[in-house]
N, C-alpha and C positions, 0 to 999 in steps of 0.2 A: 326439693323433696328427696331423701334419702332411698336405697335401693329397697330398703325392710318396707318402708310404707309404700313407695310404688309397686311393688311385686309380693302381691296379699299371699297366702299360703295356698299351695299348687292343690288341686284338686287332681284325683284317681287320672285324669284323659291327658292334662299337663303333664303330669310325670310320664305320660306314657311316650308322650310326642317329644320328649328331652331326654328320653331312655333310649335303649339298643335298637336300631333301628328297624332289626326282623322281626327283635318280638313288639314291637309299635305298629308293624305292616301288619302281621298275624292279628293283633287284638283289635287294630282298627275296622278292619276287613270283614272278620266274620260275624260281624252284626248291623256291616252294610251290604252284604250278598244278603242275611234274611229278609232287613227290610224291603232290597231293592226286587228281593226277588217275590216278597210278597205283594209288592206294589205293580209289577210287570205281569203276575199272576193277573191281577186283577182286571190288569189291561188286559190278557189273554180273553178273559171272561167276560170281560164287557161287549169285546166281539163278537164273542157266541153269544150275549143276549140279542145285540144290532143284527146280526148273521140272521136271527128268526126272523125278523122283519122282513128281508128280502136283500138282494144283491145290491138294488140302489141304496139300502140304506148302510149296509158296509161299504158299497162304493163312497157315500158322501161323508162318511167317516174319512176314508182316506183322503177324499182331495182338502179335507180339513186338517189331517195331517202338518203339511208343509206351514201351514199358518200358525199354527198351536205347536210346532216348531222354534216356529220367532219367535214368540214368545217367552214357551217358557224358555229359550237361550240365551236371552239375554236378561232372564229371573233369575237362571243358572248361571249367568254370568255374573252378576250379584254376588251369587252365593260362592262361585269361583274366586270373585277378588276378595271379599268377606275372609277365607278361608287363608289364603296368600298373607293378604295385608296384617292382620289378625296373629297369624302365626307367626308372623317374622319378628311381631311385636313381641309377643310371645317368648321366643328363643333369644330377645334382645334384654327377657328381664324390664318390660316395659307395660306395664298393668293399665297402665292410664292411658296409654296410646290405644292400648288395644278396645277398650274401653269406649273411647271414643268416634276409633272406627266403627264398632259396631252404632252408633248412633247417626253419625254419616251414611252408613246402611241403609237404616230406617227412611231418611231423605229422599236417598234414590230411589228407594222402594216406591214413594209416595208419587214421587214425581213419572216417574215408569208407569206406574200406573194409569194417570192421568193421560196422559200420551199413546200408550193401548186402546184405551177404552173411547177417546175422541177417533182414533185415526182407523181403527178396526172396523166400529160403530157405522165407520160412512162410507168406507169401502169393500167392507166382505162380498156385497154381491161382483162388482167388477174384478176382483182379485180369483176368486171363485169361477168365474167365465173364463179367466186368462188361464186358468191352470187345467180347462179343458173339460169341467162339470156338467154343463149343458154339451157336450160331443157326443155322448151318447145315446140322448135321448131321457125316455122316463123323466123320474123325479127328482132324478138328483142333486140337482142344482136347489130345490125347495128345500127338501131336507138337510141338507150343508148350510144353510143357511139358518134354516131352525136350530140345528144341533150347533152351530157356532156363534150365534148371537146368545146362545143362553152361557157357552162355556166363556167367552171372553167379558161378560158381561160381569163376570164372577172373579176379573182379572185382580182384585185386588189378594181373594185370599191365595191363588196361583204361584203370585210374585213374593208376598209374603213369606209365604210356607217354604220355599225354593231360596230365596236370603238368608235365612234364618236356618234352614238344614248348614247353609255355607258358615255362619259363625260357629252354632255347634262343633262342627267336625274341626272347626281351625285350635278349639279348646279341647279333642280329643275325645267330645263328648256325644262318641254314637252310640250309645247307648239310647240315651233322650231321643233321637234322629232316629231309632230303630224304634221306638215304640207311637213316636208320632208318622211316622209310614207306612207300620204296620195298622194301625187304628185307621187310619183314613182309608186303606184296602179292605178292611174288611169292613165297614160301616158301607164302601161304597159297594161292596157285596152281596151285603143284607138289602140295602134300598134299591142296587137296579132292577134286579126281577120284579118285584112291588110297583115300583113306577110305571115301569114300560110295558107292562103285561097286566097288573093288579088292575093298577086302576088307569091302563089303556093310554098314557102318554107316550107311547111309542119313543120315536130319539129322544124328543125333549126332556121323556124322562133318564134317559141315559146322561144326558148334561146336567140334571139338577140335581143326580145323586151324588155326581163327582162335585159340584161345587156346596150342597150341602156338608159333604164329609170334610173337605177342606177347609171350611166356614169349623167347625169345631174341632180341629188339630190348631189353628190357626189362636185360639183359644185358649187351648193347653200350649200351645207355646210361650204365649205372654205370659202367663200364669210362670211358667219354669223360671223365665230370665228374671221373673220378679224376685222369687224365691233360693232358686236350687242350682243357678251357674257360676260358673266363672266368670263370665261376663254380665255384667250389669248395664240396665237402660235405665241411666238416671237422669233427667235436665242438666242437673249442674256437674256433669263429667262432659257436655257437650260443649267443645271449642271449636269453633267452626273453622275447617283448614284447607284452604288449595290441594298443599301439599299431598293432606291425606286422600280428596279427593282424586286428584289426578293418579294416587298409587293407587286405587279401587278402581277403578275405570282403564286403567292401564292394564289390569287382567281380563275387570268386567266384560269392557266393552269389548275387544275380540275373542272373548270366549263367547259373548254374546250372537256376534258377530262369523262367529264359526257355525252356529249353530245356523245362521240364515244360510252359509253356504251348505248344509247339508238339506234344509228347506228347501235351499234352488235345485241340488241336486233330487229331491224327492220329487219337485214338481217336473223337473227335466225328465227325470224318468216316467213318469206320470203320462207325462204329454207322447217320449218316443212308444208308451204302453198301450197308447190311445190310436195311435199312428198304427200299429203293428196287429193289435187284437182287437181294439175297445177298451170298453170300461171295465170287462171279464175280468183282463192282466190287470186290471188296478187293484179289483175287488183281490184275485191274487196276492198281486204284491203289499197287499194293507192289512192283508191276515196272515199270510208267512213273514211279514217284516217283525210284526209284533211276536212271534214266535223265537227269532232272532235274536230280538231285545230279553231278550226272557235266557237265552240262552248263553249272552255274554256277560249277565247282569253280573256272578262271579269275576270276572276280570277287569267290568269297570269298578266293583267293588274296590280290586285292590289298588286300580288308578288311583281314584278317587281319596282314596286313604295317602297314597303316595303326596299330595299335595299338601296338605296341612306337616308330614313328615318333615317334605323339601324346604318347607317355608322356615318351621324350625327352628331346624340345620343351619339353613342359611342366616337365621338372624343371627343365630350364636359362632354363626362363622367354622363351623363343620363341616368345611366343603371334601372331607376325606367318603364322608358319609353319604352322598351320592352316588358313586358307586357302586357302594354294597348294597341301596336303596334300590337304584336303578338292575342288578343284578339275580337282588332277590325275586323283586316286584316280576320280571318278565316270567324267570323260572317256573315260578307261582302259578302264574298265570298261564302259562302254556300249558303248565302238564292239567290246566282245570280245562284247557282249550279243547286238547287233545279228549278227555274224558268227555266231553260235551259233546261233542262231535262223532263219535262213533253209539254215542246214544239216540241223538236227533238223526242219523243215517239209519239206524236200525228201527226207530219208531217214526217215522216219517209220515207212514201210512195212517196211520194210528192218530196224530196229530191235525193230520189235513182231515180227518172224519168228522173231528168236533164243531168244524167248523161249515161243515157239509151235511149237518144233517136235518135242513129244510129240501124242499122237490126244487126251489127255484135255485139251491145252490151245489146241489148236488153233483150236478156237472165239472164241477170246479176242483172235485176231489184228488185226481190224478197229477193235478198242472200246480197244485202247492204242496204236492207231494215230492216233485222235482226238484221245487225251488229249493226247499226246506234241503234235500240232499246236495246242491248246489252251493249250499253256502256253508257246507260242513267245512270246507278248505278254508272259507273267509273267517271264521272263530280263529284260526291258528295263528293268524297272521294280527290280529287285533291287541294282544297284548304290549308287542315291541312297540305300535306305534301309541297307543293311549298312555301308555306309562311316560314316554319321552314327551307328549304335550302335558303331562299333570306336573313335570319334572321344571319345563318353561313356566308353567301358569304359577307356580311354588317360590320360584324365582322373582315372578313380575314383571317376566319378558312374555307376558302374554303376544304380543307379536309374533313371534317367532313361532309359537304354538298354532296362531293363525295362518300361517306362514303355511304351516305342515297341512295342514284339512283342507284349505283349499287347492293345493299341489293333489293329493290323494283324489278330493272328492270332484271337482270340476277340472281340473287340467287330467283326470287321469278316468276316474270312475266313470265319468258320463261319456268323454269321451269314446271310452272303449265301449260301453253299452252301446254308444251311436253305431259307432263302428260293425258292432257285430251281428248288431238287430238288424240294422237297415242294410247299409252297401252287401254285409256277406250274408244278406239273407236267414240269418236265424232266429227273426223273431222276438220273442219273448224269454224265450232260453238266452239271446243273446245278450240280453240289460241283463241275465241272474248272472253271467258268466264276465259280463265289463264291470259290474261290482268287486268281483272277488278277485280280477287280475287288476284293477287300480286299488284297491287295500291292498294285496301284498306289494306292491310297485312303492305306494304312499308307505305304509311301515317300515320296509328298508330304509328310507329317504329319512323317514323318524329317526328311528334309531341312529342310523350315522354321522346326524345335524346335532343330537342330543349331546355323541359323545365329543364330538369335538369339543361343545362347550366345555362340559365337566374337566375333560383335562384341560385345557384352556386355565379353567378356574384355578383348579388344583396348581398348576404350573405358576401362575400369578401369585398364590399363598406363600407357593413356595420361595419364593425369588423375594416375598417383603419379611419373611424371616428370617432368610441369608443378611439381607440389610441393617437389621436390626443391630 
């Protein structure tokens, strides 16, 4: 097959991901901060509708947390190697490859699926007890279990939706990615207060409006690939290949896989927050975390852009182009760190009220008031290392990316929360303050690991053109 019929005519996202690579980071980026940040809203909001319910019911949100972690990390991990594998095909001039990964996608999606939904199905109550639900009494342990067998129950459209954002963006096309994230936030908008309050389904109703809205993005997604992408899902583009499996799974699976260690770290924390306060510091840490999320959404924006750039690059053998990637991308990113952060320190108060304004939660105003000002330092430091894991996962050295999150979040992050809560006595402050001194510790560690490789690379390019 000649280069003209494998490599169909480049759509607007293509050209953009094979063009200059600041302005690829710029045009990627700001229409994955709206999304993401419309979608982290929503999360915001979902809280403060659980938050009315009472404390156990935002407690059993959170010890759900760590679980709906794994999950969708390793759906994002899908969509991480999706993007990788995809885009190198991509920048290789290789239409048919790319083509067919995305159908190997599909695969895993199916089979992911199936494996969540047997293994979750039969152990959410014991997994739930182990991460410390029933320690403090109430109802918590009930409502985690209501509120998680309705959300995992729903694991197909989850995984789907989380694949399929990952081939989009490898084709450049957040655009599409920004309008089906935007629509399932705001569908899941309109339906929680109606459920949970309307017509009195309390959690459950918070779970069946998030998988309702995902059930029709999920929808409009087939509808796109049928019609309106770059990438096509057709039978007969489908050659079934080791190869390409093993390079989707080689990002997937410890991207997937990163994600559990941040799981373990939630639940670790979780447990030292059980230890030190109760379930109070959960209820805490499950509504200033999501505050967090909402507040970096900007920087993993431009990560996240940075990996379909990397992959590229990399297929077209533009290994010059990682540093400017890698240079812009942090820049970016820090000075959105830096603005972020002297905002969430000044409205802090302000933030922790929203979620404080039932009598049973009231009390709780002050101590996520802290937190939220506690982790103003940890924004700054999040760019250097997310960028150098999107920079690995781009590559399909997803290992090495793994490498990095569990160095940060378990050799570093828990540790020091142990350290500072327990033996030195401080508590609860002390998990917010072992968070923010193992991110900056892990991002140093990012960044240094990262740049070795690149010039590594670059050094190697350079040495097979002297030979030439």
């Amino acid at each position: 097959m000649s280069e003209a019929n494998n490599y169909q005519e480049e759509t607007e996202g293509v050209s953009t991901i094979l063009g200059d690579p600041k302005k690829a980071i710029l045009k990627l980026s700001g229409p994955m901060i709206i999304a993401m940040f419309v979608t982290s809203l929503y999360s915001l909001i979902d809280s403060v509708w659980v938050a009315g319910l009472g404390q156990d019911a935002l407690a059993a949100v959170g010890f759900i947390s760590p679980v709906f972690l794994v999950v969708m990390g390793f759906a994002n991990g899908l969509g991480a190697g999706a993007t990788s594998v995809i885009s190198r095909y991509i920048g290789a001039k290789n239409k048919k490859g790319a083509d067919n990964t995305a159908l190997h996608i599909m695969l895993l999606v199916v089979i992911f699926t199936a494996i969540v939904m047997i293994t979750i199905g039969a152990f959410l109550e014991p997994i739930l007890q182990l991460l410390g639900a029933s320690a403090g009494g109430g109802n918590t342990l009930e409502l985690g279990l209501i509120y998680g067998s309705i959300i995992f129950g729903g694991a197909i459209f989850l995984i789907f939706s989380s694949a399929s954002y990952g081939i989009l963006r490898a084709e450049g096309n957040v655009k599409k990615t920004t309008y089906a994230m935007i629509i399932s936030a705001v569908i899941n908008m309109i339906l929680d207060p109606i459920l949970i309050y309307v017509f009195g389904w309390g959690i459950a109703g918070a779970a069946i409006s998030t998988i309702i809205s995902m059930a029709i993005v999920c929808i409009l997604i087939l509808y796109w690939f049928k019609t309106e992408t770059y990438i096509k899902f057709r039978k007969k583009d489908f050659n079934f290949s080791k190869k390409i499996l093993k390079k989707i799974l080689g990002v997937g699976l410890p991207a997937g896989v990163e994600f559990l260690v941040i799981a373990i770290l939630a639940g670790a924390l979780n447990l030292i927050l059980v230890m030190v306060s109760g379930t109070d510091a959960v209820a805490i840490y499950s509504a200033g975390w999501r505050v967090v999320m909402i507040a970096i959404v900007p920087i993993i924006s431009v990560s996240l852009s940075v990996v379909a750039i990397i992959g590229a690059a990399f297929g077209a053998r533009k290994y010059e182009n990682f540093t400017i990637v890698q240079n812009y991308s942090i820049k970016l990113g820090t000075l959105i760190a830096i603005i972020t952060a002297v905002a969430t320190y000044i409205l802090a108060p302000v933030i922790s009220g929203i979620f404080t304004y039932s009598g049973e939660t009231a009390h709780l105003s002050p101590f996520i008031t802290d937190f939220l000002r506690v982790m103003c330092l940890f924004y700054i430091f999040v760019p250097i290392g997310s960028v150098a894991a999107s920079i690995f996962q781009g590559v399909g050295r997803g290992f090495d990316s793994l490498m990095l999150t569990t160095i940060r979040e378990l050799f570093l992050a828990v540790v020091f929360a142990y350290i500072l809560a327990i033996p030195m006595g401080l508590g609860q402050e002390g998990v917010w303050w072992g968070i923010v001194v193992g991110n900056i510790l892990g991002g140093l560690i990012a960044y240094i690991w990262s740049k070795i490789y690149i010039n590594k690379l670059i050094a190697i390019k350079g040495r097979s053109r002297e030979h030439k």
